[in-house]
C-alpha positions as a printed Julia matrix, in Angstrom:
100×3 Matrix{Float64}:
 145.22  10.44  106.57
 144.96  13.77  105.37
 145.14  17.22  106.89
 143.12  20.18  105.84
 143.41  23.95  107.39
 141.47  26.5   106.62
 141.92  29.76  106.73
 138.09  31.71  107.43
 137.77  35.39  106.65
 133.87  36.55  107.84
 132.31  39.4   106.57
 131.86  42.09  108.82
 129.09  41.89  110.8
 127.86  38.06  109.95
 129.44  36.33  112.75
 126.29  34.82  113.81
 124.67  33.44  110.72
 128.7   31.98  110.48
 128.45  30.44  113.88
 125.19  28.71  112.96
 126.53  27.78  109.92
 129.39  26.14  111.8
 126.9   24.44  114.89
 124.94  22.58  111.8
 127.54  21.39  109.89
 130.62  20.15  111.8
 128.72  17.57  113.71
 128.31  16.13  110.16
 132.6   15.5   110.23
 132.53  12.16  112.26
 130.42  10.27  110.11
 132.85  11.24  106.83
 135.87   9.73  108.49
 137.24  12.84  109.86
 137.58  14.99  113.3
 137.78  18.75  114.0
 140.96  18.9   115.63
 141.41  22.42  116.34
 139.24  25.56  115.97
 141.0   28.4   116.73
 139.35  31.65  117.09
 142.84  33.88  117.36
 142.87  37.59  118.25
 145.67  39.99  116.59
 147.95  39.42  119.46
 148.28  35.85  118.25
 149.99  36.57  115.32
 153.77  37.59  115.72
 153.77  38.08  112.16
 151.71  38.98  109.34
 151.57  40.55  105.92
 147.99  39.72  104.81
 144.25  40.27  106.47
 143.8   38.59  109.71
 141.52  35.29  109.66
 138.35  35.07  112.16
 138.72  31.43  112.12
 141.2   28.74  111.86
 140.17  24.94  111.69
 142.74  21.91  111.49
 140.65  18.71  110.11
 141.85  15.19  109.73
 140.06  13.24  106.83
 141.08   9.27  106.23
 141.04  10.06  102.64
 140.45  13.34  100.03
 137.45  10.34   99.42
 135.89  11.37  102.24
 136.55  15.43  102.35
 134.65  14.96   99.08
 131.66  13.01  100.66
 131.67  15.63  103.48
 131.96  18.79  100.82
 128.73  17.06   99.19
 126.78  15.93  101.83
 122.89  16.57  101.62
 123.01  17.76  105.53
 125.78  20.27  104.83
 124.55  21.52  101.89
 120.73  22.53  103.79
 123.25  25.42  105.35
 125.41  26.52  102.75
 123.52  29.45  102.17
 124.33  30.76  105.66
 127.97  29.66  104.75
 127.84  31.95  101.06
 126.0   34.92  102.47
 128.59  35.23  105.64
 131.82  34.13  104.43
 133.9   36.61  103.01
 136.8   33.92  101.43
 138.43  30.48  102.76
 142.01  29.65  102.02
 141.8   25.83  101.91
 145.71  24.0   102.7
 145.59  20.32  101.69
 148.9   18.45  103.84
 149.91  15.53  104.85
 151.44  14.69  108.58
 155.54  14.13  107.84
């Protein structure tokens, strides 16, 4: 299993088109092998710490394989939306792990 966390930074005023973006596409996770398991939505009082911008999202996804982030990266269904993805997202720090 694999773990990846993104880190979402929205430009301002495209919240919407992002949550649409978001309502199409992670349905699409379950049949890649994978499962949202959190989607965190933090305000600034939920960072003790910080020394960078502030995300507007933060998503923690399982995959059973990079195999299958790959399938989900190029799926046909995702892809339909990806334009609402590129005209609202600002930048994405993608984390790759692995559960110790």
């Amino acid at each position: 299993m694999i773990y990846y966390t993104q880190l979402i930074f929205i430009k301002p005023g495209c919240e919407e088109e992002f949550h649409t973006f978001e309502d199409n596409v992670l349905p699409l996770l379950k049949s890649h092998n994978a499962e949202l398991v959190y989607r965190i939505r933090p305000n600034e009082n939920a960072f003790v710490e910080a020394s960078a911008e502030l995300p507007y999202e933060i998503h923690l996804v399982t995959f059973g394989g990079k195999e299958d982030f790959m399938a989900y990266a190029a799926d046909p269904k995702r892809l339909e939306f990806i334009e609402m993805k590129n005209n609202s997202v600002k930048k994405i720090i993608l984390i790759e792990g692995f559960a110790l």
